[in-house]
Each structure stands twice: as structure tokens, then as C-alpha cells.
N, C-alpha and C positions, 0 to 999 in steps of 0.2 A: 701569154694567153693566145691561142691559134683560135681566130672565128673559122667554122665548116662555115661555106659557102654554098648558097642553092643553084645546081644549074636547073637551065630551062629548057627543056625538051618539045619535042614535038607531041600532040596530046595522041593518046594511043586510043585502037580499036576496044572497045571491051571484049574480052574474052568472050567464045562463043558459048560455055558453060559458067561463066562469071567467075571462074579462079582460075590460074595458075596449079596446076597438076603439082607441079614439080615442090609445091610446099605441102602439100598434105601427101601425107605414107600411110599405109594400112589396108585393109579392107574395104569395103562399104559396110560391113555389119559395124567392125572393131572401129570407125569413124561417129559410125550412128551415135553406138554405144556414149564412145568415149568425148562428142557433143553433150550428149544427155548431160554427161557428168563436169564440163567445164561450164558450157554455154546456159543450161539451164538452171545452176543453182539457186541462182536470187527469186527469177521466178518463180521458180519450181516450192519456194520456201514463202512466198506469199502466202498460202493458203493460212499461215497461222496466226494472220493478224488482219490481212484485209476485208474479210468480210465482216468481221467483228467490228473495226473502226468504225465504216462502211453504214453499216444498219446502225451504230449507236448516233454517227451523224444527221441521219435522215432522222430519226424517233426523239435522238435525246437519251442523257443514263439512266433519267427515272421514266422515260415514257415507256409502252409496251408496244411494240413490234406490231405494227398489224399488217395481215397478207396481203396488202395493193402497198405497203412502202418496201416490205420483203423481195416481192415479185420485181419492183421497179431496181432496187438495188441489185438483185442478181441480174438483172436484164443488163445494168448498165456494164457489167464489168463482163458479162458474155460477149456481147459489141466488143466493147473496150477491146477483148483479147481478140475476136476476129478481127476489126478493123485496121487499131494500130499493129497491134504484132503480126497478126496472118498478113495482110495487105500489103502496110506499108511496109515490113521489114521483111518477110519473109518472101512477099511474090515480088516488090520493087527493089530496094534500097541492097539486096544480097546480089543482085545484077551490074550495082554501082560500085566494082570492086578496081583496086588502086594494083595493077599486077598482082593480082589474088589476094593482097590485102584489103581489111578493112577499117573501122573506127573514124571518130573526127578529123583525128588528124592525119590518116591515109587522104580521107574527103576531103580534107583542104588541100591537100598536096595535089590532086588530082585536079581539082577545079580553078589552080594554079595555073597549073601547067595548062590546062584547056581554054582559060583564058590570056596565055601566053608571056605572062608575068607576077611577081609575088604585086596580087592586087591588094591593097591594101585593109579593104573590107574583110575579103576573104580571110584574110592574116588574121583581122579582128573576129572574128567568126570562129576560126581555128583556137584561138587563145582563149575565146570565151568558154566556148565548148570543153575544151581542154581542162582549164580550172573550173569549171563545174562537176567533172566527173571527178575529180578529186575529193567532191563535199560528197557524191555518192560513195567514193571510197571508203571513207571512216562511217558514214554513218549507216552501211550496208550493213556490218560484221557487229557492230554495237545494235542494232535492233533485232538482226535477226534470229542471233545466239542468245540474247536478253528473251525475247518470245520463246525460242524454247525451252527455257530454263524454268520460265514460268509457266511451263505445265505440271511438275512437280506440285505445285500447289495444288491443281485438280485433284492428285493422289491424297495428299494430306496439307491443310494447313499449316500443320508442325514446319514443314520445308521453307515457309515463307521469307524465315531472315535469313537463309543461306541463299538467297536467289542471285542475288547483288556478288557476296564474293566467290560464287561458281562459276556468273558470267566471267567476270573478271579474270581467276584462274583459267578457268579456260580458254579467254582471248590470251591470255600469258603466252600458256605452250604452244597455241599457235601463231604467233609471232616468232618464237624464240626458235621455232621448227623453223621458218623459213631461211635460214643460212645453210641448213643439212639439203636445199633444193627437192623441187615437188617431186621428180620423177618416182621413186618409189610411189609413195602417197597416192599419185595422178592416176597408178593403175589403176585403184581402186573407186575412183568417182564413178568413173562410171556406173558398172555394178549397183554400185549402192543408191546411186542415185536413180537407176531402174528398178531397184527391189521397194523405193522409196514413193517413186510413181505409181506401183500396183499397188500399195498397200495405202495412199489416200485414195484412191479410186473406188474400191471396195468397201466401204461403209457407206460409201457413196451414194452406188446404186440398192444400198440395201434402205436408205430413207427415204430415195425416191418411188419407190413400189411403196412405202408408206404414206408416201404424202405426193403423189407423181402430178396435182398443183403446181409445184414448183416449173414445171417443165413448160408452163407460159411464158415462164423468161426470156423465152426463144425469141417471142414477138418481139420486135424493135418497137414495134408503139408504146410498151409496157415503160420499155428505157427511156421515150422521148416521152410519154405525160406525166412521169414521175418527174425528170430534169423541169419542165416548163413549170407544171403545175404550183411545185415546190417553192419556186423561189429563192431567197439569200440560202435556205436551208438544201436546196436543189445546188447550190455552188459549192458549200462547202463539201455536201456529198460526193459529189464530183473530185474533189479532191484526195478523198478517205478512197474511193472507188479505183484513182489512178494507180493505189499501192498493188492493185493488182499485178499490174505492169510492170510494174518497174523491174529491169532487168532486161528489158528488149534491147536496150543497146547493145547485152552482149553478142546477140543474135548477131550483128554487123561487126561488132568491133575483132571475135572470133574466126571471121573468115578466113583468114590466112591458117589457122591450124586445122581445120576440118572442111573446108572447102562448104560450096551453094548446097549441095543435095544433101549430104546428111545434115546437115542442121535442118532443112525442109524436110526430110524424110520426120525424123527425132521429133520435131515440133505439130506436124500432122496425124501421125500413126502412135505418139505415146505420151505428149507431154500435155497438147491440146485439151483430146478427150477424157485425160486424168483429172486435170485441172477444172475441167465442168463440170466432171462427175462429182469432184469434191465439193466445189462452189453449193452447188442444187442440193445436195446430200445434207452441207450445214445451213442452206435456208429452210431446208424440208424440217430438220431437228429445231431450229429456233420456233418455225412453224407448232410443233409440237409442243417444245415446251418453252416458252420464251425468255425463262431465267437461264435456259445453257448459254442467252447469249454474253454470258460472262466470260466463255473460253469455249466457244461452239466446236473448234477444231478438234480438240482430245476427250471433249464431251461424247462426240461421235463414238467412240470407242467404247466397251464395256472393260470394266472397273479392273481387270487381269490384262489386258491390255495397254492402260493407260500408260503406266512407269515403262515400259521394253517403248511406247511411243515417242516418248520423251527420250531417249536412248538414240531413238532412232531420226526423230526430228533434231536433236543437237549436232549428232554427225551429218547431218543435210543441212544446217547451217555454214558447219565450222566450213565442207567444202564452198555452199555460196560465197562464205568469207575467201576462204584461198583464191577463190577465180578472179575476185575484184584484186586483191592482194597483188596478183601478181597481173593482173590491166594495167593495175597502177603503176609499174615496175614497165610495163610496155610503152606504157603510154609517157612513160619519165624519158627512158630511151629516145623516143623518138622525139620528143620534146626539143633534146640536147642535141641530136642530128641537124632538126629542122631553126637552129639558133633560139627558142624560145628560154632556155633554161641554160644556166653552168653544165660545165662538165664533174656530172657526178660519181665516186664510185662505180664501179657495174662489178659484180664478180658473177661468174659460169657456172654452174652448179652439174652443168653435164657437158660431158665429153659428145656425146652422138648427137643433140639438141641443142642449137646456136640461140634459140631463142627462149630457152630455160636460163632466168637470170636471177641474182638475188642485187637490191640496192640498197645496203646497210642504213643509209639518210634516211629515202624513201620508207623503211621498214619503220623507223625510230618516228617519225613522223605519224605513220598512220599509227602507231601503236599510240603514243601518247594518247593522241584525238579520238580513239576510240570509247578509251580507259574514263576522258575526260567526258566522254557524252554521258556514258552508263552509270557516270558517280551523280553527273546533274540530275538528269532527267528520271533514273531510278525507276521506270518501265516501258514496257514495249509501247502500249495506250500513248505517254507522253512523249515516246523519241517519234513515235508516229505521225505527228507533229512539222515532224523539222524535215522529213523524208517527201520528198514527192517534186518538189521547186526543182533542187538540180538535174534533175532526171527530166523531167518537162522541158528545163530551158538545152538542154543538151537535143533534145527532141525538135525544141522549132530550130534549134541551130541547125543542125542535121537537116531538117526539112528544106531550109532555105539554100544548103551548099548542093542537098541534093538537086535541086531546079537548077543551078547551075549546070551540074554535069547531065540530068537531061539534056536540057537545050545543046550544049557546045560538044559533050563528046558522045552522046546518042542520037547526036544531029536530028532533034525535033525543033520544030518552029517551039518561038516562046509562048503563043496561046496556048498550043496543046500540052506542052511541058509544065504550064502554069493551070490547063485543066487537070493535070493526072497527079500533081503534088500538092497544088492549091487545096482541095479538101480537106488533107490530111494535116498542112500547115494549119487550117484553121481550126481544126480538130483540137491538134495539138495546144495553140495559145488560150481557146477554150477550157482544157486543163490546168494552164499555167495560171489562169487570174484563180479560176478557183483553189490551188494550192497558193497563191498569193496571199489569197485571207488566212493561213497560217502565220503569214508572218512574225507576228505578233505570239504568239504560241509557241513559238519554236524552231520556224522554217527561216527568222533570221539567220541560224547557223551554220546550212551549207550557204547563204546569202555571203556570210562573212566572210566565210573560210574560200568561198571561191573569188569573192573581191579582190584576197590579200594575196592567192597566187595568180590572180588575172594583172594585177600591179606589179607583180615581182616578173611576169613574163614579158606584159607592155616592156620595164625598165631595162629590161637584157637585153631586148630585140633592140631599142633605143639605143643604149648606150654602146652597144656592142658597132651598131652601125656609126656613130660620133665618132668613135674610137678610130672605127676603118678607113674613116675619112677623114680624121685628122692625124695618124700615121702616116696614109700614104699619100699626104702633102709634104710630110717631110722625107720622104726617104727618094735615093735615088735611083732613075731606071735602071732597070738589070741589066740591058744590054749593055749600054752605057759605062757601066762598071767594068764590064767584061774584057770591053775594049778598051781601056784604061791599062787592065790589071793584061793582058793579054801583049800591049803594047812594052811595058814596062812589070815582068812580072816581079814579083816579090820572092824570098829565099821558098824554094819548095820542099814539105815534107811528106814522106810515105802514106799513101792509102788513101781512102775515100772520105771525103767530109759529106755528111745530108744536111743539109739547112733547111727546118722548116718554118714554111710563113703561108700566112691566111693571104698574101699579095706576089702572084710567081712573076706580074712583069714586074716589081719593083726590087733593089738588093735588101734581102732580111737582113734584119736588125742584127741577131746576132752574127751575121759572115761582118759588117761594116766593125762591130766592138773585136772581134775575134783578128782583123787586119790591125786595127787601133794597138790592141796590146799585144798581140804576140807577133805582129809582122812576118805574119809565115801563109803558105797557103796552101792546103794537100795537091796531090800530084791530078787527084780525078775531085769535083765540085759536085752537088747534086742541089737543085732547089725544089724541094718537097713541097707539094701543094695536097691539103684534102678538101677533095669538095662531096657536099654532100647533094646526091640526085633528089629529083622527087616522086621516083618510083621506091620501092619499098625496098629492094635490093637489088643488087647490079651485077651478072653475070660476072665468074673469076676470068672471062677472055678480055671483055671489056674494062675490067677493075684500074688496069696500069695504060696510059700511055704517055711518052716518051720524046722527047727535042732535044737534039744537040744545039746546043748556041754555042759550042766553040770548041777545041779540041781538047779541053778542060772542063769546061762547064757544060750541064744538062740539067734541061729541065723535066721532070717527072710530074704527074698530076696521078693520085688515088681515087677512085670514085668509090662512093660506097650509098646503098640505100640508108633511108632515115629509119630503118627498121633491123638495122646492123651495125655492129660494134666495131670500128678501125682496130686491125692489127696490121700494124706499117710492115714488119716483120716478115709476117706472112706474106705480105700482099707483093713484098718487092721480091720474093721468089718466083714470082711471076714473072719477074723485069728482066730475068736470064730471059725469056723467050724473044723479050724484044731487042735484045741488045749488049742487058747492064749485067756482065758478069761479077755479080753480088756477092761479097763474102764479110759475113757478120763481122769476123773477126780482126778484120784489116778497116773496120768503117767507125766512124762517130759519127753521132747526131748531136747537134748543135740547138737549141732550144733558148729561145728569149723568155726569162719570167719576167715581168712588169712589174713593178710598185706602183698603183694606182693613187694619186694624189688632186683631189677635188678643186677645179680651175675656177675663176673669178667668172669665166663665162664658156659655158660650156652645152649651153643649148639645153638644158633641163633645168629644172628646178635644184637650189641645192640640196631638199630633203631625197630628189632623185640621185642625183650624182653618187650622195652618202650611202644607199642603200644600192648602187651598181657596186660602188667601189664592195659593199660587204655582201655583196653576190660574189663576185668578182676572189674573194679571200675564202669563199667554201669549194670556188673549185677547185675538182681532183688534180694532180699534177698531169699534165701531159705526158710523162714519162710513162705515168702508171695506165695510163686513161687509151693510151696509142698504142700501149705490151708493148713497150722497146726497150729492152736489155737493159737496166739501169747505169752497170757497169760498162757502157758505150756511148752513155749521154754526157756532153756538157753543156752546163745551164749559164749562159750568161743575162744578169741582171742589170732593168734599167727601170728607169722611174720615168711615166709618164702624166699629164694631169688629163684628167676628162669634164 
């Protein structure tokens, strides 16, 4: 088992556009576009359940709607979308970019480095955040596709018992797609996900010249005497209102494939003012008639319409689903970079695109837990429920890492970096007690589901660290070795041996077993080190560098961002430039597998130790995990306890 290593850098300027050029390719239109259709899906897919939640929260199932709780509900999630997502994510937090990345765990990495070591809070912060967007994971693609499924029902009751194995079926194939990779697929989010924005917009404004009332919402006061006046009924509102939202993280977490401006362009000029116009559109029609608020979204629509809506609301899900789908797939990556997680699978899905990935685990994961939501909870109404906690608490996470990198690497004093986030942070926890009162309802389940990965990350990062430090109290310094073995060498054989270890001053474990049984020693030595940065990825000039410790032995060190996949292979093509005339087929890698065996004292608990050691047995092989010729590897095995 090789732990990547974090180095610590010097904290960097932010970019003067807040990305990194050199990750996003395309136009500015074909960028716009091609945001709309990644970045915007979940959002963008709101409109078919939150306002209904929303108003049923505020009134009650059997109460009737009336126009001061209508007005107050749309006002609140009008706010809601300027404040949190225009504000905080779109004019602040897209400026807090990690070398043109973005997400949590860019953020931690970032606010790492600017406070000049893996702080330990921050680590905590990182892992929280982390394993919360996971519970958004599954439960994005099971509510969203379940809401549209159930507008079928609007056409004809008759559809009613097919609603449940449609969803189902349909979350199948797109699961089962994701091993054939998005690229095909991806061209087309876009598009559809703009023909998808004009087309709620447009019934829109046709309720509003009916009932252009609605257009009081604007006022903030409407929002704040609805919230105050309300009371426990004003909290839970709050909570049904946050479904609006959800989905701003993509806005951050997307930066590195579309860069600051088109996601600000996208979200200003097309997704914004669709998004109101739809909101106003279905409280102008509840206004009207107050029983559409059984499914106000496709009530909006006349009756030749409805079925092509539902058509076209399911393919705007399935993509919402693919974007999280494959966060998740990003956000697993960089997990495993940054130590929190084994080394899982990764397979490529594109040749021209590094960061088009599929993770078979990852996949099998969400798909179960999806499958699992949609059989319990059996409709949008009650998965709605459980949706809104992980996405809030990923929010004040967020909010708090981002004061960090205010203060340290946008060098503001801490009052003022605590008056420009502070609002938004209380904003945020404001939402999070009122989806709290879910709990109970159904919001235990991204509660759960992100405990049991916030535990299995704790225990890696844990054990992996015990591990590195009770390894390299046994082993002996490299040098030391060298001059030993230098002094008095042993029988020499042809070609290059690489030895890799997570410890380049100490001798890896397998060169000591490798001298033990076969008493021979290649003619050129290499000790291979991968460490992983905490910028997002690390120029191919900088990737290798290079130590000779002796006229046999050298030492090589790989860098690689936590937002990139190690290929040793590749990267030591590189090594010709500095020196190491590399040839595959004259070299072996030498590789330690461990049998991990649970010690009497080993600094966790022993239900902890038990559950590294069975982390510890899902990891991928490093063979396959590093792309190193398999036919060049040998694996020597040892048994250690933790």
C-alpha cells in the first residue's frame, strides 16, 4: 500500500480572472452553453417540486393557499436564488478558485496551503463537506427523475402504478451508461438544457400578465413577514423553500471545466431569469386555481402539452443526475489524492479529456442507494423530505473554509473577511436548523449515509497516518543503506530496478525483502516517491524531479495534482530530460503488498483498526491504479499489524 503524500506550498495569488485558462477549451458561447447543461442541471430541475413543497409547508395539504402565504413563499426563494447563489457563489466564492479549480475539497486544499499546513480543522471541514455531498449524490438522481415521472399522472391517472418501475428503469440505463463515458451524451446537455430553460420560462410570463400580483415577491419585506410572522410553520418553510437551491454547489464545484465567466454569464442572462419567470408563473396559477397546487409545474401547461413536458422534464433530470454522477466520480478522485479514501478503480472514458472518468465502486454505490431511496420513500413529496440537510451543511462548510481563504490568501483583515461571509454563513445555518426539523421525516438519511463516509474517511486518514509512522520506525535510512551496499556490494544484475515507497529518506520494504531472498542487486536503483500537491494539478515540467545518492542509486520524486490520476509510466518519460535514460523494457517495479493484521495496541479503537484493515482490502492494486505494465511489476509481500 503506497500513502500519496501532501506537499506544502507556498499559498498562491488568485488568479486575476479566478481560473486557470488553460483548463477550460472552447468558445465563450460553446462554454455558456455547455455550463447551462452540466452546471445547471439540479437547479435548473428544481422548479418541479419546490414550490409545491414550499406552499404545501406554509398552508398545510388540506389548507388553501392564500395570497399573503403565496407572495411570502415566492419572495422567499426569489432572495434565496439572488442572495445565496447570485452573491455568494456567483459574485464571491467563483473568485475563490484552487488553480482554476473548484469544489470542497479544492477549498480545503487551498486553505491548507494558505494556512501553511494540513490544519487539522480544516482536514475536518474538508471530510465533512465531502461526505455530505455524497448524501446529495444519491438523493439528487432519485428525487429528481421520481418528480418527473410523476407528471405522467397529470396526463392520466391510469399511469399511476407505472411511476415507481419507470423511475427505476430509467435510473438502470443511466447507471449502466456510465461505463460507455459522457462524452458523446455531454454534447448534448447543453442544448437541451437551453431549449429546457425557454420552455419553463414561457408559461411563465404567460400567468403572470394573468395574475402580474405575483410580482410583489420582489419585495424582501414580503419574505421577511412571512419568515417572522410564521413561526415553527415559518422554519419548516424555510426548509421546503431551500429546495430551490440546491444545486449551487455545482456552480463552485464546476469551475475548473468552464471557468468564472461563463457560469456568471449562463446563470445571469438564461437560467436566473427563467427560473423567476417559472417560480411567479406557478404562484400566479396556484393563485388561480388552488387545487393545481397538486403538481402546479405541468398544470402550467395545456393538456397537448403536458405528456412532450414530461418527455422533456425526465431528459432534464436524467442530465441533473449525470452531473452529480459524475461530481461524485470527481470528488472520489480527489479524495484518494488528497489520503482521505483507498485507492479505487478509475477507468478513462476519453482519450482527448483527463478528467472524463468512470469509478465502477463509485458507480455500484450510487446506484444501489438510489434504487434504495425510490423503493422507500415511493414519491417526490416524501424523498423531499430527506433532500436539503446535506446540501446546507456542505454550504456552511463552504462558507467557513471560505473565510479562511478570504482572510489568508486575499489578504483581508479578519473583520472585514468576517463582515463579507459572515451574513451568508448565518444565512446559511438559518437554513440548516430549518431542514433539521426534517429529520425525523426523512433528512436522517443523507445524516446517515454521510456519517458512515465521514467515518470511513476519518479512519483512512487515521490509520494510514499510524501505519506511516510505525513503518518508518522500522525501516532503515536510505542513505545508510546505500553506503553499506555501495561499500560491500552484492552479485549485480542487468537493468534498472524502481522501488516505490510512500518514505524516499528511508530503504522500501520491498528493495530490503528483494536483497533478503534473491541477494542480487540491478546494475542502476530508482526509489520512487509519489507525492500528491495541493494545487489541482502540477505542470508536466515540474511533474519529475531527480537525486543521485550514489553512482547506482537515485532518487525520483512524481508530483501530481489531487485532481489527477498517477501514470508512473508516462510521467518517467519525462525523466529522459533530466537525466534518467528510461527504457520500459529493460526496468521492473518492485511494489510491497501488506497483509494488514489488527495489533493489541495500535492507537484506535479495535472496531477502527477492523474497518482500516477492510478499507485497506478494497484497495485497487497499485499496479493497476499507477498504469505500470503489469508484466514489469514484482510484488513482494509482508504482513504488518496496525
Amino acid at each position: 500500500m503506497i500513502i500519496p503524500t501532501v506537499t506544502t506550498t507556498a499559498p498562491a495569488e488568485p488568479a486575476a480572472n479566478g481560473i486557470a485558462d488553460s483548463h477550460s477549451h472552447g468558445t465563450p458561447l460553446a462554454l455558456t452553453i455547455g455550463s447551462i447543461g452540466v452546471v445547471y442541471g439540479d437547479i435548473g430541475t428544481s422548479p418541479l417540486y419546490a414550490l409545491r413543497e414550499a406552499v404545501v409547508a406554509a398552508t398545510g395539504t388540506d389548507g388553501t393557499p392564500t395570497e399573503p402565504a403565496i407572495i411570502g413563499v415566492l419572495s422567499l426563494i426569489l432572495w434565496a436564488l439572488i442572495v445565496i447563489v447570485t452573491l455568494k457563489y456567483v459574485v464571491i466564492l467563483l473568485r475563490a478558485d484552487n488553480n482554476g479549480e473548484g469544489g470542497t475539497l479544492a477549498l480545503m486544499a487551498l486553505a491548507q496551503r494558505a494556512l501553511g499546513g494540513g490544519v487539522a480543522v480544516i482536514a475536518l471541514l474538508g471530510i465533512i463537506s465531502g461526505a455530505l455531498f455524497y448524501g446529495d449524490a444519491v438523493i439528487t438522481p432519485a428525487l429528481s427523475v421520481l418528480s418527473a415521472i410523476e407528471g405522467v399522472k397529470v396526463v392520466t391517472a391510469a399511469f399511476d402504478p407505472f411511476v415507481m418501475p419507470l423511475t427505476i428503469i430509467i435510473l438502470l440505463a443511466l447507471f449502466a451508461a456510465q461505463s460507455r463515458g459522457t462524452a458523446r451524451v455531454a454534447a448534448f446537455f447543453g442544448p437541451v438544457m437551453v431549449v429546457w430553460f425557454a420552455v419553463i420560462a414561457i408559461p411563465g410570463v404567460i400567468w403572470i400578465v394573468d395574475r402580474p400580483v405575483v410580482l410583489l415577491a420582489f419585495n424582501p419585506i414580503a419574505a421577511v413577514t412571512f419568515a417572522v410572522s410564521h413561526g415553527v410553520v415559518g422554519l419548516f418553510t424555510l426548509g421546503a423553500v431551500f429546495l430551490a437551491v440546491t444545486g449551487a454547489e455545482a456552480l463552485y464545484a464546476d469551475l475548473g471545466h468552464f471557468g468564472k465567466r461563463p457560469i456568471q454569464q449562463a446563470w445571469l442572462v438564461i437560467v436566473l431569469p427563467s427560473l423567476t419567470l417559472n417560480y411567479l408563473g406557478q404562484g400566479a396559477l396556484i393563485l388561480d386555481n388552488p387545487k393545481a397546487l397538486e403538481n402546479p409545474f405541468f398544470l402550467m401547461y395545456p393538456e397537448w402539452a403536458q405528456l412532450p413536458m414530461v418527455f422533456l422534464a425526465t431528459a432534464a433530470t436524467v442530465i441533473a443526475s449525470q452531473a452529480v454522477i459524475t461530481g461524485a466520480y470527481s470528488l472520489t478522485r480527489q479524495a484518494i489524492q488528497l489520503g482521505l479514501l483507498p485507492r479505487l478503480e478509475i477507468k478513462h472514458t476519453s482519450e482527448a479529456f483527463a478528467g472524463q472518468i468512470y469509478m465502477p465502486r463509485v458507480n455500484m454505490f450510487l446506484f444501489f442507494g438510489v434504487v434504495l431511496l425510490v423503493m422507500i420513500f415511493k414519491s417526490s413529496s416524501a424523498l423531499a423530505s430527506a433532500y436539503g440537510i446535506a446540501v446546507t451543511g456542505t454550504m456552511v462548510v463552504t462558507a467557513m473554509m471560505g473565510f479562511v481563504v478570504i482572510w489568508k490568501v486575499w489578504r483581508w483583515s479578519p473583520i472585514a473577511a468576517a463582515a463579507l461571509i459572515g451574513p451568508f454563513l448565518l444565512l446559511d445555518l438559518v437554513f440548516l436548523t430549518a431542514n433539521l426539523l426534517k429529520v425525523v421525516e426523512g433528512g436522517w438519511v443523507p445524516l446517515a449515509l454521510g456519517a458512515t463516509i465521514m467515518v470511513m474517511m476519518y479512519t483512512w486518514r487515521r490509520g494510514s497516518r499510524l501505519l506511516f509512522e510505525k513503518t518508518q520506525k522500522n525501516e532503515l535510512p536510505l542513505k545508510e543503506l546505500v553506503a553499506m551496499l555501495e561499500k560491500r556490494p552484492p552479485q549485480r544484475v542487468p537493468g534498472t530496478a524502481v522501488f516505490l515507497t510512500a518514505h524516499p529518506d528511508n530503504a522500501p520494504t520491498a528493495l530490503m525483502h528483494s536483497l533478503k531472498h534473491y541477494k542480487v542487486l540491478h546494475e542502476k536503483n530508482v526509489i520512487l516517491t509519489i507525492e500528491t500537491a495541493s494545487t489541482p494539478r502540477v505542470d508536466a515540467a515540474e511533474r519529475v524531479r531527480m537525486e543521485d545518492i550514489s553512482p547506482t542509486f537515485s532518487r525520483v520524486t512524481l508530483s501530481y495534482g489531487f485532481a489527477e490520476t498517477p501514470n508512473i509510466p508516462k510521467a518517467l518519460m519525462i525523466a529522459r530530460k533530466v537525466g534518467w535514460h528510461f527504457d520500459i523494457m529493460s526496468t521492473s517495479f518492485f511494489l510491497s503488498r501488506r497483509a494488514l493484521k489488527p495489533a493489541a495496541y495500535s492507537g484506535m479503537p479495535p472496531w477502527q483498526d477492523h474497518l482500516f484493515i477492510a478499507l485497506s482490502q478494497m484497495s485497487n492494486d497499485a499496479t493497476n491504479y499507477f498504469q505500470i505494465p503489469t508484466g514489469r511489476v514484482v510484488e513482494v509481500g509482508t504482513q504488518v499489524t496496525v
